[in-house]
N, C-alpha and C positions, 0 to 999 in steps of 0.2 A: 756271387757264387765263388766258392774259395778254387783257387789254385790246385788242380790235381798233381801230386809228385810226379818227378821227371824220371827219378833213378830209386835204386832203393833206397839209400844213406838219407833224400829227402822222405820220404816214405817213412822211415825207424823215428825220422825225428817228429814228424807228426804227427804220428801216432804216440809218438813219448809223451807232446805236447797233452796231447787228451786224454793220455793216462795219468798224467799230473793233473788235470782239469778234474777225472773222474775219482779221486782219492784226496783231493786238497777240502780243507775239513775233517780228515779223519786222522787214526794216528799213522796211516800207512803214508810210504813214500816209495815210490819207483827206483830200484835198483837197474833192472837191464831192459832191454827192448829187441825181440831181434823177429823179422820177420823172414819167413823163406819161402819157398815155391815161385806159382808166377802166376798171374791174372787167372781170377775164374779158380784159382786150385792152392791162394796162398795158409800161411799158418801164419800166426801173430802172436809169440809166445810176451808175456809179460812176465814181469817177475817185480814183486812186493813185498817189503818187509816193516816192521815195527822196530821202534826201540825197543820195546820190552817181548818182539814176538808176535806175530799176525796170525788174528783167527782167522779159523775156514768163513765164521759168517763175513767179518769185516772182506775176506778176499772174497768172498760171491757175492757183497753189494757192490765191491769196485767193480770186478767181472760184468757184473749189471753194468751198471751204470756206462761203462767204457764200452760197453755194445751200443748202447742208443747214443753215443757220444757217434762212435764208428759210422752207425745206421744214419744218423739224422747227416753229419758230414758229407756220406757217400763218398768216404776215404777210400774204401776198397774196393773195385770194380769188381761183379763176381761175387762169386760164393767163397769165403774164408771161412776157418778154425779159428777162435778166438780161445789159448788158453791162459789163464791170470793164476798164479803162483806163487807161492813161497818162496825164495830162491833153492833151496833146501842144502844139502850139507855137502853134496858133491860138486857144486859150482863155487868157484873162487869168490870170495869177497871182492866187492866192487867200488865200495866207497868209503871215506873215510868215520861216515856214520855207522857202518855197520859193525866195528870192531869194538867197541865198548863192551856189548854184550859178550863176547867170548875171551875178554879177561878171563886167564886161569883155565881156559883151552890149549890145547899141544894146536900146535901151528906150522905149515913148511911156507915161508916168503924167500919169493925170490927177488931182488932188489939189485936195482945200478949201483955201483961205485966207477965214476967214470964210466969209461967204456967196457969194463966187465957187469958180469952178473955172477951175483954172490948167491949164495941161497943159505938157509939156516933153518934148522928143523926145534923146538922148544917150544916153552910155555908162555901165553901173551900174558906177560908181567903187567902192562899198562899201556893204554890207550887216550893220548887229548886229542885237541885239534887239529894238530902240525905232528905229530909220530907215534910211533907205539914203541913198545920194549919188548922184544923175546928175549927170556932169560934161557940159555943154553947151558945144556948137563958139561961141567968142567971149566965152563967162564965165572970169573969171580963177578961179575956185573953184566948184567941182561946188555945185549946190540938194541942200541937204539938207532931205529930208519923211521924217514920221513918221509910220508907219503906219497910225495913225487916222484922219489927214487924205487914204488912201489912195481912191480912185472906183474906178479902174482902173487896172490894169498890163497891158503886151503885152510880150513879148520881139519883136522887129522882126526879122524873118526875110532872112536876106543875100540873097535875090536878088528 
């Protein structure tokens, strides 16, 4: 019989585990995980993205599938909210996979140098492994920051 979480932080990651479990195979991969409430009354938000863009069907076989992942566990004491997601446009970019696709989006990052935070509002010039570039109205060559030094990201919404 598996171990029931002690705190939540164990709890986010277990449930991470089996939302990785319930999309491995497909093109989706787990951006965030955050659950709230308390026994008997929690919510379990997931959130999922593609490379190229998550359909609603792909997100309601994960949704599935990560319920009878949930159910069969007996991860969650109680009756929960299970909702499985897009991350959609108003939540910050969370990993370094997820920047590729919004090359040539207006972007605000806020980023370490040292012990400050810098922020920069522009266009994502480019995106690899280890950084990206926003090019900024009035700099001759796009800031490049590396992921590490990454606080937050928003994709800046056109209207």
């Amino acid at each position: 019989m598996p171990q029931l979480p002690t705190d939540n932080l164990d709890l986010v990651a277990r449930v991470r585990a089996l939302a990785e479990d319930a999309v491995d195979g497909t093109d989706l991969y787990v951006v965030d995980v955050e659950v709230r409430g308390r026994q008997g009354g929690r919510v379990v938000d997931v959130f999922v993205d593609a490379d190229d863009g998550a359909g609603i069907d792909a997100i309601k076989e994960a949704s599935r599938s990560l319920s009878f992942l949930l159910d069969t566990e007996d991860l969650i004491k109680g009756q929960y909210r299970l909702n499985v997601s897009s991350p959609g446009a108003d939540r910050p970019l969370a990993l370094p996979r997820q920047y590729p696709k919004h090359v040539g989006r207006d972007v605000e990052v806020t980023y370490a140098v040292g012990e400050e935070l810098v922020t920069v509002t522009g266009t994502l010039a480019r995106a690899d492994e280890t950084t990206i570039a926003v090019a900024v109205a009035g700099q001759d060559a796009p800031t490049g920051i590396t992921y590490d030094t990454i606080r937050e990201a928003r994709v800046l919404l056109p209207w």
